[in-house]
N, C-alpha and C positions, 0 to 999 in steps of 0.2 A: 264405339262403333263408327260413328263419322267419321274418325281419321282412317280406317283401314283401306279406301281405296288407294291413299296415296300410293305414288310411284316408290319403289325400293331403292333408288339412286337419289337420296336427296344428299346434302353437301355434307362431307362426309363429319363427324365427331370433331368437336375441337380437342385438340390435344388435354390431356389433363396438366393442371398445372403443378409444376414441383413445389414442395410444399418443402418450405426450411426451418428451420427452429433457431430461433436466437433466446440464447438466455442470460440474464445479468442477474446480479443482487441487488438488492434495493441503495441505492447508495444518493446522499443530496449531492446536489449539482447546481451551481450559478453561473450565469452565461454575461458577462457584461452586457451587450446588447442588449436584453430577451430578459425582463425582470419573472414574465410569468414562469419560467423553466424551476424548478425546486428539486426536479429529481431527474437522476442519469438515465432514466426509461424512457422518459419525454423524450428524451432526443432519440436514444435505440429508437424507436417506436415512427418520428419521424422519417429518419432515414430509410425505415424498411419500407413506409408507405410510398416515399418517395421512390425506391428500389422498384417496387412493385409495377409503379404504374410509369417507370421511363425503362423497364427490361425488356426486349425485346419479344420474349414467348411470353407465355402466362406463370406467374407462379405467384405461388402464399405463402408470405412469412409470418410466421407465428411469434410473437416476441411474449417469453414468457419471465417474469421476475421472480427471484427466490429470498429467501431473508439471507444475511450474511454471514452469519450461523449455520447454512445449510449446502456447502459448498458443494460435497461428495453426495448427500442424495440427491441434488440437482446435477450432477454430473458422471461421476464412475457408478451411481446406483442407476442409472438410467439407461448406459450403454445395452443397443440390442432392442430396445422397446420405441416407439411409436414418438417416443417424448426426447430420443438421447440428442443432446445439444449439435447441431452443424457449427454454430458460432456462437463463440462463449466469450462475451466481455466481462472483464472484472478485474483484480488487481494481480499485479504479477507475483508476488508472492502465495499466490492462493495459485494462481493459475498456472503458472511453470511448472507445478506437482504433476499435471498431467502432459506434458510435452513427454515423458518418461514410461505413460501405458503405452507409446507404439500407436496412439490411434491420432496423433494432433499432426498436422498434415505440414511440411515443412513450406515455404510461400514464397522460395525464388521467383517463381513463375507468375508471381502478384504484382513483387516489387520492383518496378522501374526504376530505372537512373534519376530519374526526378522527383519520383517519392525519394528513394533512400535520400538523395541530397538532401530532400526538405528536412530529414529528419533528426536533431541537436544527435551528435556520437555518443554521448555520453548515455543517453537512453537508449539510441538504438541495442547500444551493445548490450542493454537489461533484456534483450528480447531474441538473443543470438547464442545457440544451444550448439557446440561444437561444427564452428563457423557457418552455422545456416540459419535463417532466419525462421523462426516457428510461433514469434508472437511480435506484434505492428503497436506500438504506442501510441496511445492515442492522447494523453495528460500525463502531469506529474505532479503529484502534491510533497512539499518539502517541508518536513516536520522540525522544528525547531522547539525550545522553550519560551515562555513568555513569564514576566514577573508583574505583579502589581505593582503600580509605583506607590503604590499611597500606603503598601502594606511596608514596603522599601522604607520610606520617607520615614515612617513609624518607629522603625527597628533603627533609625540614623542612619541608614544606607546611602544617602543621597549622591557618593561619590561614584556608587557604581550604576545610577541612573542616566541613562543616555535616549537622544533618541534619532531617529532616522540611521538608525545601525542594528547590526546583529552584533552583537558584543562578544567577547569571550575571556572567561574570569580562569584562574590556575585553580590545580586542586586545592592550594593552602586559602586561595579566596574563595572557593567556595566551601571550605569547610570553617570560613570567619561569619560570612553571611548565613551559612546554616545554624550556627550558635547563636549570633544577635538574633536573627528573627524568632528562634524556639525562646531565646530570655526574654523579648519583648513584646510579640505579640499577645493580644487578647487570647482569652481563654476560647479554646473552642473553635480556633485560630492558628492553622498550621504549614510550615515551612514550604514543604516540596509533596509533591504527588508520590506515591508508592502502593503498590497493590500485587497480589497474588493468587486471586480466589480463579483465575481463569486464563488462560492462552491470550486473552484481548489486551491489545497495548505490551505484549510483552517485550516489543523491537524495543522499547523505550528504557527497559529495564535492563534489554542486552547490550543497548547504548550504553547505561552508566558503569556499565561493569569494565569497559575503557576508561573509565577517571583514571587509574594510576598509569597510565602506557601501554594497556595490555592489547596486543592487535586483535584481540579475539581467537581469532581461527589463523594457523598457518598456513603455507602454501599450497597444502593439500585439501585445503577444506573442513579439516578437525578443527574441533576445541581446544584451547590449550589454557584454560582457563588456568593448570595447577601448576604453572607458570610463578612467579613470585608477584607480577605485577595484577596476575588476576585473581591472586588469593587478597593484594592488595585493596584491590576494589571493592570485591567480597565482603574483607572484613569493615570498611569505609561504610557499606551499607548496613550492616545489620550494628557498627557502632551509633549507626543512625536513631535505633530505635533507642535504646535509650538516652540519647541527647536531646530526643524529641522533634526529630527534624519532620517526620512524618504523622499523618494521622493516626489515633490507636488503632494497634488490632490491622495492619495494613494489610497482612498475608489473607483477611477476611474479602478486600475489598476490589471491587472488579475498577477498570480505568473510568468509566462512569461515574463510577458514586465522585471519584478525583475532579472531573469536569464541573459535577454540581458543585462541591464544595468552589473550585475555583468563580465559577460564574457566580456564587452567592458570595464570594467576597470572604471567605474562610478557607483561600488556601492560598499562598503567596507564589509559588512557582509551580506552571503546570505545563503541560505538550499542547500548543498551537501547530499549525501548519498555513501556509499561505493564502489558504482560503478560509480557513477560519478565525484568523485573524481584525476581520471586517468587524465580526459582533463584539468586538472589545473596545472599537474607537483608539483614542490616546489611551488609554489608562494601565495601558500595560508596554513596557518594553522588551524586547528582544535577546535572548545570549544561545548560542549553541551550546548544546551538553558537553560539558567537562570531558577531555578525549587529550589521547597521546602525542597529538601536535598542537602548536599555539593557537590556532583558529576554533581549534576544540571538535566536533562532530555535530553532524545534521542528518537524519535519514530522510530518504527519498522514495515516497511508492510510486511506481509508476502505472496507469494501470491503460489496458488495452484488449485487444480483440487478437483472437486464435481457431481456427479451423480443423475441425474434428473430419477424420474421414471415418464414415460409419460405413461403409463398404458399396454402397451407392455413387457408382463414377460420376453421375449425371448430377446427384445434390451437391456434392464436393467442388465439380465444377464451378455449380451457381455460386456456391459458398464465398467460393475465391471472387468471381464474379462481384458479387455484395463489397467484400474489402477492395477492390480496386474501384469501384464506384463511391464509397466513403473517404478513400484515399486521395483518387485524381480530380474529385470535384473539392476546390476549396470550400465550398459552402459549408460541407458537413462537417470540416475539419474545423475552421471558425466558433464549432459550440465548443469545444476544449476551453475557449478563454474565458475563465474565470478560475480557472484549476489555472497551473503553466500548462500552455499548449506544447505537445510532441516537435509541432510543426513549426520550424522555424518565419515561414512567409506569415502565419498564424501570430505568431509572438512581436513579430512587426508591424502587423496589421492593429494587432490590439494591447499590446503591453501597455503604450501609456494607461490604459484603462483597468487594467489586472491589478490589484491591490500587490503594492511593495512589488511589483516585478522587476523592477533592476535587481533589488537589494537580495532576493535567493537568487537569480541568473547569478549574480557574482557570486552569492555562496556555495555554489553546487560544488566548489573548489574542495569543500571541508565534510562532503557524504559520504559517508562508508558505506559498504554493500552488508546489511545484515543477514543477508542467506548464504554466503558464503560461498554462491553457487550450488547449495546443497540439491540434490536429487529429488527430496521430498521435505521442504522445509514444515511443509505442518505437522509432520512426525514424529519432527524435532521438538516444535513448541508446545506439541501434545506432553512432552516433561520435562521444557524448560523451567515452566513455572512450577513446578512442584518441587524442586529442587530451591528456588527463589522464599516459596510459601517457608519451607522449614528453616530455611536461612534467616525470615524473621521472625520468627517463633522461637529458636533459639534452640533447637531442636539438631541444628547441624552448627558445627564452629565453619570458621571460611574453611580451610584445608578440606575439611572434610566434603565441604559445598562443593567446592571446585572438584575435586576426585569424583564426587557424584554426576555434576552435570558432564564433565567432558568422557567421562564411563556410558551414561545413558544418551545421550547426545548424538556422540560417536556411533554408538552401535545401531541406530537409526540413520544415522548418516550412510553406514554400512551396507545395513540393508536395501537403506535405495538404490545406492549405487548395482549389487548386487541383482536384484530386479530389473535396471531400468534397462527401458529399451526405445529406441528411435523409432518412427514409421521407417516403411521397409521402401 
C-alpha cells in the first residue's frame, strides 16, 4: 500500500540482460603461471565473468560443464530448449561434427587480421570448413608415444634410449623391440598399449594402422585400408597378440585401464602428449608412432571455441562478441600455456615455460589429420573399434578387417557428407 502513490513515470526498466550459455566438457588443464587452475572450466568461467562485467549492456553467461562422454546430449539434444549451447568449447574432433547441422555460425566477422596472424597455419587450418572459418583455436595438445627407460634398459634396449628428442624407430625396429620386451619383461609386464572395449583413444590405434605405409584415407576422405599396406598393418597388430606385445584380452580394454598399467610401471610403451608428460619426470622417453615417412607420426587435437546460431540475432551477436573479447585481449589467451598455445605472441611469451615446447613446435612436421576431414567423424569411431575389437579376438583375419572397416567407415562417411549442411 505505501508505494502506491508513487508517480507512474519513474525511470524506465533496465533492459533485461542477454543470457548466453557456454558449454565445455570437463577436461584438466595447467596453466604455467597459475598453479591453482586444474580444469579447463576455471578459466571458461573466468573469462565469462570477466565478459560480464567489462560488456557494455547487461548480460549473463551461464557456463555449464558436461562429462566427455556426453557430447550430443550436451549439444544436438539440446537445440531448441532453454539450455542449447551459444558457445561450445571442446575438442575439434568432437566438435567439427556439428559445423555440418547448419546451425554453427561461420566467424569472418570475429576474425581480424591480427587474430588470424596471431594464429600458427597449421591449426588455423583445423578450424577452416570450405574456406571459412567456423571454429577459433584456442590450444593444442600433441600426442606422441612414451617408453619407460628402465623397462628398455631391462629388455637390453639401451641403444634405442635417447633423451632430449622425439625418436623415430622403422617397422622392422619396432617389431625387434616388441619381441625383446614380451621375451624379457617380468610377468604381468607388458610391451605396448592396445585396447578395444570403446571409441576412447581410438586415433591412437588408427595411428598404428600406418606402420606399414599406408596413408589411411585417400584424396577423397575414404578408407582405404584394403590397400596392401593397410592389410599390412592389420595383420602387424593382431600378430601382436600372440607374440605378446600387448596386454591379455586387449579388445576387453578401454585406453584407461593402458594408462594405469603404464603409470604403475606394467606397461613399457604407452600415448603421452605434451602436457602430460610432466607426471612422468625423466623416466620415460619419447618416439612418434611407427608411420609411412622416416620421422614416423604424431597426432594433434586441437581444441577450441565455436558459435552456435539458435535463431536469436541479438545472443549470436553477443556470442561472437565473447570470442572477439577472448581473442583481442591477450590475457585470456595466455591460459592456453600449458597445453601449446594456438597463439603465436602466446607461445613467445611462454614457451620457455611449456614442458618440451621447442621439441613438438618442431614436431608438428610428422602430424597427420586423423579425421580425414570426415563430416562426422564420431560416426566413424562409433565402428571403428568394433571392427579393431574382432581384429583381436581373432574373430576377423586382416583382409577381412580391412574390407570391414573401409565398408562401415565409408558409409558413415557417406552419410555425412549426404546430410551435411552449412549455416545459410
Amino acid at each position: 500500500g505505501a508505494l502506491a502513490g508513487l508517480p507512474a513515470c519513474a525511470a524506465p526498466p533496465a533492459a533485461a540482460p542477454v543470457h548466453l550459455v557456454v558449454k565445455l566438457p570437463r577436461t584438466g588443464h595447467t596453466v604455467v603461471f597459475d598453479d591453482s587452475i586444474k580444469q579447463m572450466e576455471t578459466v571458461v568461467q573466468a573469462m565469462a565473468d570477466d565478459f560480464q562485467q567489462s560488456y557494455g549492456r547487461p548480460v549473463e553467461v551461464e557456463v555449464v560443464v558436461f562429462e566427455q562422454n556426453q557430447y550430443d546430449e550436451a549439444v544436438t539434444d539440446s537445440f531448441d530448449t532453454d539450455k542449447a549451447p551459444d558457445v561450445l568449447y571442446g575438442d575439434y574432433f568432437n566438435i567439427s561434427t556439428y559445423v555440418r547441422t547448419g546451425r554453427v555460425a561461420p566467424l569472418d566477422d570475429v576474425v581480424t587480421p591480427a587474430i588470424r596472424n596471431d594464429i600458427f597455419d597449421h591449426v588455423w587450418d583445423m578450424g577452416v570448413v570450405e574456406g571459412r572459418p567456423y571454429l577459433l583455436p584456442y590450444l593444442t595438445r600433441q600426442n606422441v608415444l612414451a617408453y619407460n627407460k628402465e623397462l628398455f634398459s631391462r629388455a637390453g634396449l639401451d641403444a634405442f634410449i635417447a633423451d632430449g628428442e622425439i625418436s623415430a624407430w622403422s617397422r622392422d625396429e619396432w617389431t625387434r623391440i616388441l619381441d625383446a620386451l614380451a621375451a624379457e619383461l617380468p610377468r604381468g609386464t607388458f610391451p605396448l598399449m592396445m585396447y578395444a572395449a570403446s571409441s576412447q583413444g581410438d586415433t591412437h590405434i588408427m595411428t598404428l594402422l600406418r606402420s606399414a605405409g599406408s596413408p589411411f584415407y585417400d584424396e577423397t576422405g575414404h578408407f582405404v585400408l584394403s590397400e596392401p599396406e593397410g592389410v599390412a598393418a592389420l595383420r602387424w597388430l593382431q600378430e601382436g597378440v600372440g607374440r605378446g606385445w600387448f596386454p591379455p584380452h586387449a579388445e576387453n580394454l578401454e585406453i584407461e585401464d593402458c594408462s594405469s598399467l603404464f603409470r604403475a610401471g606394467q606397461l613399457a610403451i604407452y600415448m603421452v602428449n605434451n602436457a602430460s608428460i610432466t607426471r612422468y619426470g625423466d623416466t620415460v622417453g619419447l618416439v612418434n608412432f611407427p608411420g609411412p615417412d622416416e620421422g614416423g607420426c604424431a597426432t594433434s587435437f586441437a581444441s577450441g571455441f565455436q558459435v552456435f546460431d539458435n535463431g536469436d540475432a541479438e545472443k549470436l551477436a553477443v556470442a561472437k562478441d565473447f570470442l572477439r573479447f577472448v581473442y583481442e585481449d591477450g590475457r585470456w589467451l595466455d591460459y592456453a600455456a600449458g597445453a601449446l598455445p594456438a597463439s603465436r605472441r602466446v607461445g613467445e611469451r611462454h614457451g620457455a615455460d611449456i614442458p618440451s615446447y621447442e621439441l613438438f613446435r618442431a614436431n608438428a612436421a610428422n602430424v597427420w589429420d586423423f579425421t580425414g576431414n570426415n563430416p562426422d567423424t564420431r560416426s566413424v569411431r562409433d565402428v571403428f573399434y568394433t571392427g579393431i575389437h574382432d581384429l583381436l579376438m581373432g574373430k576377423l583375419t586382416p583382409e577381412a578387417c580391412a574390407a570391414y572397416l573401409d565398408e562401415q567407415c565409408n558409409a558413415r562417411i557417406d552419410e555425412g557428407w549426404a546430410e551435411s549442411r552449412l549455416h545459410e
